[in-house]
C-alpha positions in Angstrom: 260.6 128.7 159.9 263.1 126.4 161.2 266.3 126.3 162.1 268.7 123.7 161.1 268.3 120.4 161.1 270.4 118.3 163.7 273.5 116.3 161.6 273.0 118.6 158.3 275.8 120.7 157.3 274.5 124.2 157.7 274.6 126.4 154.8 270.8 128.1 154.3 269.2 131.4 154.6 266.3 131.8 156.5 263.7 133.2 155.8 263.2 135.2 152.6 263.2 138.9 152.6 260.1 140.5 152.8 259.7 144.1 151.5 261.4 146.8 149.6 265.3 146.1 148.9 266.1 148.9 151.0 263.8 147.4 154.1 265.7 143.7 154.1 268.8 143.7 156.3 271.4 141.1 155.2 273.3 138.9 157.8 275.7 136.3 158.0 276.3 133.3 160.7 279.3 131.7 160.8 279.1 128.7 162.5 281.2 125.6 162.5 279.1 122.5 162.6 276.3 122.5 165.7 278.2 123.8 168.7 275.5 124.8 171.6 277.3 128.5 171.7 276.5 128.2 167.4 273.1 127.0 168.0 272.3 129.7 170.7 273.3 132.7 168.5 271.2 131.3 165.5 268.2 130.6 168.2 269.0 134.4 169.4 269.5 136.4 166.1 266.7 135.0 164.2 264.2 136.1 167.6 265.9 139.1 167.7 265.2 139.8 164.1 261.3 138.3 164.1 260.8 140.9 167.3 262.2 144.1 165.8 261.9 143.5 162.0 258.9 141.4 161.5 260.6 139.0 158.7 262.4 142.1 156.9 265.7 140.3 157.3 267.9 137.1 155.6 269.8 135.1 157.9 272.4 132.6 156.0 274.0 130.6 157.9 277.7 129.4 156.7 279.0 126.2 158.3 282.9 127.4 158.1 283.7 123.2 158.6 282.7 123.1 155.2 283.8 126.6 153.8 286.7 127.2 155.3 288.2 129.8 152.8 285.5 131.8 153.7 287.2 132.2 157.4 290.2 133.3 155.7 288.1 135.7 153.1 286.2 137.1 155.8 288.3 137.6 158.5 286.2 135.5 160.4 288.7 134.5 164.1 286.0 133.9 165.7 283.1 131.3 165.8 279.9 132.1 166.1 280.3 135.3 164.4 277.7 137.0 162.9 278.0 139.7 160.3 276.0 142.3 158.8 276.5 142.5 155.0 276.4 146.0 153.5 276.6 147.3 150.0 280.1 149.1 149.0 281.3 149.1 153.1 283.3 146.6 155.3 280.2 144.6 157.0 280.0 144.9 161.2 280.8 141.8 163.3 279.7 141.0 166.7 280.9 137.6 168.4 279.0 135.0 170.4 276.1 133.7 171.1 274.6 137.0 170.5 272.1 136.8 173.7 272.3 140.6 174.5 269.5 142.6 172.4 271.3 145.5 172.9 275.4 144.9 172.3 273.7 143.2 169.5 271.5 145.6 167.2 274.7 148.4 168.8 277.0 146.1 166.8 275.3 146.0 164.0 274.6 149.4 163.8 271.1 149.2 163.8 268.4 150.6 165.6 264.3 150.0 165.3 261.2 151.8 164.9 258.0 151.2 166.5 257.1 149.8 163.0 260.4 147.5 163.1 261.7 149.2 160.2 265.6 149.1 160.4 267.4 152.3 160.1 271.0 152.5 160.4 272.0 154.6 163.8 275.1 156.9 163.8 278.4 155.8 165.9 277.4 159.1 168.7 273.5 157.3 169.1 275.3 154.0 169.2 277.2 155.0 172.1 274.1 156.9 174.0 273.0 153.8 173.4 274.9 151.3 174.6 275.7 153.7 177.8 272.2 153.3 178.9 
């Protein structure tokens, strides 16, 4: 699928989940119009997410030049900074252009299966983890 198009205000979710509700894992770019360091983290999260999760996953991408309440709403200091929404809990940030594989799916707190089937990872793996 591609990624946004060059002059167009970027507000979009790529692609559709695929999959049970409980399979789909729900992020959020915040971007403000197409900086390289915005374009690089979209570039990097949606290969990230086509590599572990095989399309299991919904990107939107929110251009904060043309929501900027949401910043405020959010908490969002920091562009690009991508979130992970979750259900009843405070969603997990990580900031930049998201090129590390690792930091990244630590930050989120996710992990993946040989099947690329998310699962959530506890804080103790996510620091064996990120110590490796």
């Amino acid at each position: 699928m591609p990624g946004p198009k060059k002059g167009t205000p970027v507000t979009d979710d790529y692609p559709s989940p695929k999959g049970r509700e409980g399979d789909c894992i729900d992020l959020r770019l915040y971007v403000t119009n197409e900086t390289p360091n915005c374009l690089a983290a979209f570039a990097n999260i949606k290969r990230i997410c086509e590599d572990r999760f095989e399309g299991r996953y919904r990107i939107t991408v929110i251009d904060l030049v043309k929501n900027p309440r949401l910043a405020r709403e959010e908490n969002i200091l920091a562009i690009p900074t991508l979130v992970r929404v979750l259900r009843g809990e405070k969603g997990q940030k990580v900031i930049g252009t998201l090129s590390n594989v690792t930091e990244v799916l630590t930050g989120l707190g996710l992990s993946y299966e040989g099947n690329g089937a998310p699962r959530k990872i506890k804080s103790k793996d996510r620091i064996r983890q990120a110590m490796r």
